[in-house]
N, C-alpha and C positions, 0 to 999 in steps of 0.2 A: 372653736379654738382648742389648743391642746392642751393647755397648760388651765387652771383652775384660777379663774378671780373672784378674788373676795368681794359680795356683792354690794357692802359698806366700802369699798373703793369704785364712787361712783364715776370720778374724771377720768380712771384707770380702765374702768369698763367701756365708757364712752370713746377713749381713746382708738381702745383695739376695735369695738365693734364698729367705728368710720372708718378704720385702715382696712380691716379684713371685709367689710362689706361692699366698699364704695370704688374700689380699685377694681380694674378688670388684667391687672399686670400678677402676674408671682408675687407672694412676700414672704419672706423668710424672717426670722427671729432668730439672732447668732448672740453665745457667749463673744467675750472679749478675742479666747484662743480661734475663736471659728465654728465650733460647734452648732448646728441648729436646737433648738429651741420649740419652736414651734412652728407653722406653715398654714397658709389660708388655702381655701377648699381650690383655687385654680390651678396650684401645685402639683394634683394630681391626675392633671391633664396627660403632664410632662412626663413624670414621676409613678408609678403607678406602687411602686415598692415605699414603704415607709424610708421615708429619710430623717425623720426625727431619733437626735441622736449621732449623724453622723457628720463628719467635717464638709465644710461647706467645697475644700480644694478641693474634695473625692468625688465631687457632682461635676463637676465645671474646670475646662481647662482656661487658662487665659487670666486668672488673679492673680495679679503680679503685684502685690499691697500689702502694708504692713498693718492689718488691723488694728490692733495697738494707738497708731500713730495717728489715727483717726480723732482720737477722746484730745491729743494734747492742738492738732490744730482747730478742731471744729467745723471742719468741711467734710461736704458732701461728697465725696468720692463717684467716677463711675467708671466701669471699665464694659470692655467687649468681651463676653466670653461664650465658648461652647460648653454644651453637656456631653458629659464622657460616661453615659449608664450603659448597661449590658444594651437596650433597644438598639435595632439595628438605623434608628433614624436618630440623627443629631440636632440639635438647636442652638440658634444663634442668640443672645439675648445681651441687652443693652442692662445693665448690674448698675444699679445706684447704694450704695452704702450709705448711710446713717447714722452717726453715732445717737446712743441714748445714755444718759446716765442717770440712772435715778439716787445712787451715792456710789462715794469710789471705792467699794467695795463688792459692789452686783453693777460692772457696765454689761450694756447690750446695745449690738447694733442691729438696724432693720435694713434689709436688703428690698428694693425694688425691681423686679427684671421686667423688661418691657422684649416682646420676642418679634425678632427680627429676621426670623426665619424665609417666609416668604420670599422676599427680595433674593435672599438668598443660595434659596434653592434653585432661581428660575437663574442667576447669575453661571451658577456650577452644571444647570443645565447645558446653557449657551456655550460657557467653554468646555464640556463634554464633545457637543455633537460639534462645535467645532473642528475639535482633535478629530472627530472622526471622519468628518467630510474629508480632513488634509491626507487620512489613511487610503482613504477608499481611491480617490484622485490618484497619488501614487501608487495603487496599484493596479488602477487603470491604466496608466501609463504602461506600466511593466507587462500588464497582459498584453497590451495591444490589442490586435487584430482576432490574440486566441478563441478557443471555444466557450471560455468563461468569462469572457470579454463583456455581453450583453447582461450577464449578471451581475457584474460589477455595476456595470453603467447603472442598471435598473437599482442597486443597493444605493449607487453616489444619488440618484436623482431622488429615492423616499428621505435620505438624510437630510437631503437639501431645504422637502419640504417638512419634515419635522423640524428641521433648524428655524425657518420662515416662523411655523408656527408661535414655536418657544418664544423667537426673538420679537414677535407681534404682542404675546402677553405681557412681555417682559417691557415694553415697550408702554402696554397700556401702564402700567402700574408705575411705572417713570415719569409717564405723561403727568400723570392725578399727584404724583409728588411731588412735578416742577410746579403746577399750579400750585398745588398749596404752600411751597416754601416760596413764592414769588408772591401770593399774596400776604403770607406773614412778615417775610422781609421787608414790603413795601410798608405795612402795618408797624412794623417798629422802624421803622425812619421817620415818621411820620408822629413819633411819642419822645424823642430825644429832641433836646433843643440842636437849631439851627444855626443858632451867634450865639457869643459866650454874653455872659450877664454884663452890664458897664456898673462896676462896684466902686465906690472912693476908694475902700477899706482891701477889697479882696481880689485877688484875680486866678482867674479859675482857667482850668485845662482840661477837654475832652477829646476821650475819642472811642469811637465806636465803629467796629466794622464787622460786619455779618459773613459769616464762613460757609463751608458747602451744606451746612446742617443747619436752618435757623431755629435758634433759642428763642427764649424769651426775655433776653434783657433789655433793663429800663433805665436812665437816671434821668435828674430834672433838679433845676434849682427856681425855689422859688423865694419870693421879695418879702417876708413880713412883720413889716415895719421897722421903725426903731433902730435902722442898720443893721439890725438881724436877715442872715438869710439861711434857707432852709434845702441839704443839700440830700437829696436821695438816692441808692442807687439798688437795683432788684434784678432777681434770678427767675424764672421760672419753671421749674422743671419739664421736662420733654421740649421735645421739640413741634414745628410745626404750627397751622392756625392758630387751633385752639390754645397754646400758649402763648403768640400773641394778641389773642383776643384777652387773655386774661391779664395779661401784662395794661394793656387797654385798659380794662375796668379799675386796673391799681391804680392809673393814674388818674382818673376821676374822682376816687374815693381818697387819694394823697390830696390831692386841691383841695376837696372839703376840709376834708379834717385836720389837714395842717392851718389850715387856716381859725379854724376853731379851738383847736390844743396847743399849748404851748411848750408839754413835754412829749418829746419823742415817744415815752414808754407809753404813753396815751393815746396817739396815734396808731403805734403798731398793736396797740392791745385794741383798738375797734377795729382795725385795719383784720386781725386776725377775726374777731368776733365774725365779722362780714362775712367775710371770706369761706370761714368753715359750714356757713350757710350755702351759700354761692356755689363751692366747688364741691362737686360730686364727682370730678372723677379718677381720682387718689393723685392729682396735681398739687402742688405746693410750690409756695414761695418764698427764697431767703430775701433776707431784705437788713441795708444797714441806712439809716437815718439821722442825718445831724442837724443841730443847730447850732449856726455858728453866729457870734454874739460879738463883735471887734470891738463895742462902745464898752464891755466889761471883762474884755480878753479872758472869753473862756468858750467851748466846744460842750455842748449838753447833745451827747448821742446814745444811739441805742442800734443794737443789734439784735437779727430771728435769724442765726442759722448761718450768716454769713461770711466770707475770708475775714479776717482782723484786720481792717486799715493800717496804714503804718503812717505814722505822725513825726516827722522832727523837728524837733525842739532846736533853733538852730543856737541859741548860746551855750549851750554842752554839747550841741553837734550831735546829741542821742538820738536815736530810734526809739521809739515807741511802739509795741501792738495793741491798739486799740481794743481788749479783749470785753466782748458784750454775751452773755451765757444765754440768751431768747429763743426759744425754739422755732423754728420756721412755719412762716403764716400759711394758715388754712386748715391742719389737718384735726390739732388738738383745739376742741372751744376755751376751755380751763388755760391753755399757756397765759403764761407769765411772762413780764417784762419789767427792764428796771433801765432807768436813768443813772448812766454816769457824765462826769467831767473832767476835762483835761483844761486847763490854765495853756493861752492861747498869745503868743508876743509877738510885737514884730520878727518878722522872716522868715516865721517859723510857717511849716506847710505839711500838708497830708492827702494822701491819698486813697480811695477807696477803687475795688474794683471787682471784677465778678470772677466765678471760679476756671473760665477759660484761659488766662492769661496762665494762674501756677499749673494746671492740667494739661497745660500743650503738652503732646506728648512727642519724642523721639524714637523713632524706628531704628537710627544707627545708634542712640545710645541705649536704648530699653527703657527710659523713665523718663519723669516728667521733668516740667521747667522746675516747678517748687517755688515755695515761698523763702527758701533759703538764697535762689537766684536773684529773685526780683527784690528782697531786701539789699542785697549787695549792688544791684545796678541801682536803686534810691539811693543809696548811700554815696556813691561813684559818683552822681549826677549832684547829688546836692548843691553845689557851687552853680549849675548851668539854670539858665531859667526854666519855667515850672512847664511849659509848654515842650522845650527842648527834651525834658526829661519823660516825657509819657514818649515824647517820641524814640528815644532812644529802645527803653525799653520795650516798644513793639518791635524795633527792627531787634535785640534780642530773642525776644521768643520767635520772629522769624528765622534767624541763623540758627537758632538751638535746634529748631524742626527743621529744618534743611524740607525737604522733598515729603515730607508725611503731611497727613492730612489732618484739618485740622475737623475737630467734632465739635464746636460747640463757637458761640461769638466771644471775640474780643472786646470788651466794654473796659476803661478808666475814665473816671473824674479826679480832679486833683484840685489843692486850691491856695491858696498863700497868702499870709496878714501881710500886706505889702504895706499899709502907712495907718497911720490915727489920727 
């Protein structure tokens, strides 16, 4: 590591030495402005000239983000971007952002890149030798019969089978992706409930739909006791299997332990404990947890990492953000978690949901849906019932993205004190 820890900061040491060791992705260490900080040894794979020191836009084209603006929502950012370094070869890499605050006077964020190059390259292969087959073809035509006629032919016919080849590898590696995002998608159908809960007190609204990239998200409501129910909903980073398998084991270790803890910050404090054991391969998960209590009208929840619910209150007709400071499970053993409460009345309803929904991004507008959208379609809907309203708001983020692609899944739970 670059930077010097004090070896009586022992959580602090433990922290970086499971990030920097346990990840096989990039990871960078930025001031608030952008600046790096420090860098783990995979870095200089990429990288071969010291980047410590320099701004992070000077490495990477494609951050279109307001670092800053990371510390006031609490989400985990991700964009696509290349390397723009002197090497004559570029890199494609999937960029997770971080916020970290250790006080608000020294923020830092960590950056996670995951490289995507591969796929990549063999794509900008394909439509290469494309272009070139459609050259050679027209000028087959144009020679005709000429005397440089059969050298053409013989240049169109090696194209063809380089194209063959390219488009076979390119193929296999398509292949091994459609498997694994078809057994992960199948994997997370298979972890979200089927029917909505039959509650006296509550009634509850889901939806979940898996996009070209499968995530790892999770939610589940469960029954325990006393007209308490218990409502969960989870991230996993990366995509693929292996983060629904780990999505998988969440929900195993939520059973237990929600059933044994009765404060949230209890749960995601073993939930994390586990975890940081469990996962070695610099994966993480947010997670926001509640319990909702209608026999004493009030919400005991807790938040690692994840969007801010939004709660209203319907006799002032306010908005709430549900704001919970927990750092996301698995990476740090030492995180912290704390219990708060919101006072819970008739009509009043709230929502949780994961970071695919404010992240949809736009190709004709340049940015995302935001949390600034989807508070205003809650707000809009308010009056319409609580199932009407998840639905609205996906056909929203559908129209906001017109034609772009979506990266990551669409998950909401929503739920409403409807009687007592």
């Amino acid at each position: 590591m670059a930077r010097k820890i004090e070896q009586q900061d022992k959580r602090l040491l433990r922290i970086y030495q499971r990030l920097f060791r346990y990840t096989d992705e990039i990871v960078l260490v930025l001031t608030e402005d952008g600046d790096i900080l420090e860098t783990n040894m995979k870095v200089e794979s990429y990288f071969p000239e010291t980047i410590a020191g320099r701004n992070i836009e000077s490495l990477f084209e494609g951050i279109e983000l307001s670092l800053s603006s990371l510390f006031e929502s609490e989400v985990i950012q991700t964009v696509i971007a290349r390397t723009q370094h002197s090497s004559e070869r570029k890199y494609t890499f999937l960029l997770s952002f971080i916020p970290v605050s250790s006080s608000s006077e020294n923020r830092e964020i960590m950056v996670i890149g995951k490289d995507l190059s591969e796929i990549e390259n063999y794509r900008e292969q394909v439509e290469s030798l494309h272009s070139r087959v459609r050259e050679l073809e027209e000028e087959k035509e144009l020679t005709g019969k000429a005397k440089n006629g059969k050298d053409k032919t013989l240049a169109l016919a090696n194209a063809l089978k380089k194209l063959e080849r390219t488009k076979g590898e390119l193929e296999k590696i398509n292949l091994t992706l459609t498997n694994e995002l078809e057994l992960a998608a199948a994997l997370q159908k298979s972890l979200v409930p089927h029917k909505l809960p039959d509650d006296r007190y509550l009634q509850f609204a889901f939806h979940y739909e898996p996009m070209q990239f499968v995530g790892g998200d999770y939610y589940d409501v469960m029954d325990l006791g006393d007209g308490k129910k218990g409502l969960i909903i989870a991230d996993v980073s990366g995509h693929g299997v292996s983060s629904a398998f780990i999505a998988a084991m969440l929900k195993i270790s939520f059973l237990n332990y929600a059933q044994m803890l009765h404060s949230p910050a209890s749960v995601l404090t073993k939930l994390n404990e586990e975890y940081c054991e469990v996962i070695q391969t610099g994966d993480f998960v947010t997670v926001f947890y509640a319990v909702i209590d209608p026999p004493k009208n009030r919400v005991t929840y807790c938040g690692a990492g994840h969007p801010k619910p939004l709660f209203l209150h319907r006799k002032s007709r306010t908005i709430e953000l549900l704001s919970s400071e927990g750092f996301f499970i698995g990476m740090f053993d030492q995180a912290e978690y704390m219990d708060k409460v919101v006072e819970m009345q008739k009509g009043d309803r709230f929502m949780v949901f994961t970071d695919g929904i404010i992240e949809a991004y736009s190709d004709e507008r340049g940015e995302q849906f935001g949390e600034k959208r989807l508070l205003e379609c809650f707000q809009d809907c308010s009056d319409e019932p609580i199932d009407c309203v998840i639905e609205n708001i996906i056909d929203q983020v559908k129209n906001f993205m017109k034609k772009s692609i979506f990266y990551d899944d669409l998950a909401i739970a929503a739920v409403e004190y409807k009687s007592k």
